[in-house]
N, C-alpha and C positions, 0 to 999 in steps of 0.2 A: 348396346352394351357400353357402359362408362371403361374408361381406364383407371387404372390405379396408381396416379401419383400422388408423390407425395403433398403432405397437405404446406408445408412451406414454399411448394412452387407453383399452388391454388392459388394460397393469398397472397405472396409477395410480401411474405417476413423483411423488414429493417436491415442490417448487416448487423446490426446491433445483435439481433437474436441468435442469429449464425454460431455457431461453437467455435468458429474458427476466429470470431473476434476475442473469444474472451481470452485467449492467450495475453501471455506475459509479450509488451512489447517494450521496444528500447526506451519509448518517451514516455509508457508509464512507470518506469523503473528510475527516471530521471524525475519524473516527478515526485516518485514517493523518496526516491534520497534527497532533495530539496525541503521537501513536509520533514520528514525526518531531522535533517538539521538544523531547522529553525525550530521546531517543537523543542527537540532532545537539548538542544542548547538551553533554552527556558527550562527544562525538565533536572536538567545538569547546574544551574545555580540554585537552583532551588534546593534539589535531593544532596549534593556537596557543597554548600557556599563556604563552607568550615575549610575545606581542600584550599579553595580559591582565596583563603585568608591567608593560609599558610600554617595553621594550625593543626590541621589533618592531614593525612595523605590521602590521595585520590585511591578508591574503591572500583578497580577496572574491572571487575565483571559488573558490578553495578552500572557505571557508564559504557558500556559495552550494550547492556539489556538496554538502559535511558535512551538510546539510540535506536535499536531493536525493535521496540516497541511501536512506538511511529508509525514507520516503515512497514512494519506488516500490519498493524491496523490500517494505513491509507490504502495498500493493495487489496485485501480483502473487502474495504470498503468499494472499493472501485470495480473491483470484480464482482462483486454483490451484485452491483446496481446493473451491471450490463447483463444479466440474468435474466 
């Protein structure tokens, strides 16, 4: 008679595969605020250069989201992949 285990400790899955990597960890949350502030920065001269002339005032929910953005597309990217 076979045994019935599971089929991840048949093959010998990755850690990759594991559920327990796809958590949120400290160095990809440092990552995506590092992506995050060099995009959002680029994203923030561009969507206010008008602020940064001195002509506007700055739109803080708008740069608030221009940072936002980044940030959760890199994590989702990242957690994507390790799927």
């Amino acid at each position: 008679m076979t045994e019935n285990r599971p089929i991840a400790e048949e093959m010998q899955l990755p850690p990759s595969c594991n559920k327990q990597a796809r958590k949120f960890s400290p160095a990809l949350l440092v990552e995506a605020a590092k992506t995050a502030s060099v995009v959002g920065t680029v994203l923030m001269l561009i969507n206010q250069f008008e602020a940064f002339e001195g002509t506007m005032a700055i739109n803080v929910t708008k740069a608030v989201l221009i940072y936002c953005v980044p940030f959760c597309v890199y994590l989702y990217g990242s957690l994507k992949v390790r799927d």
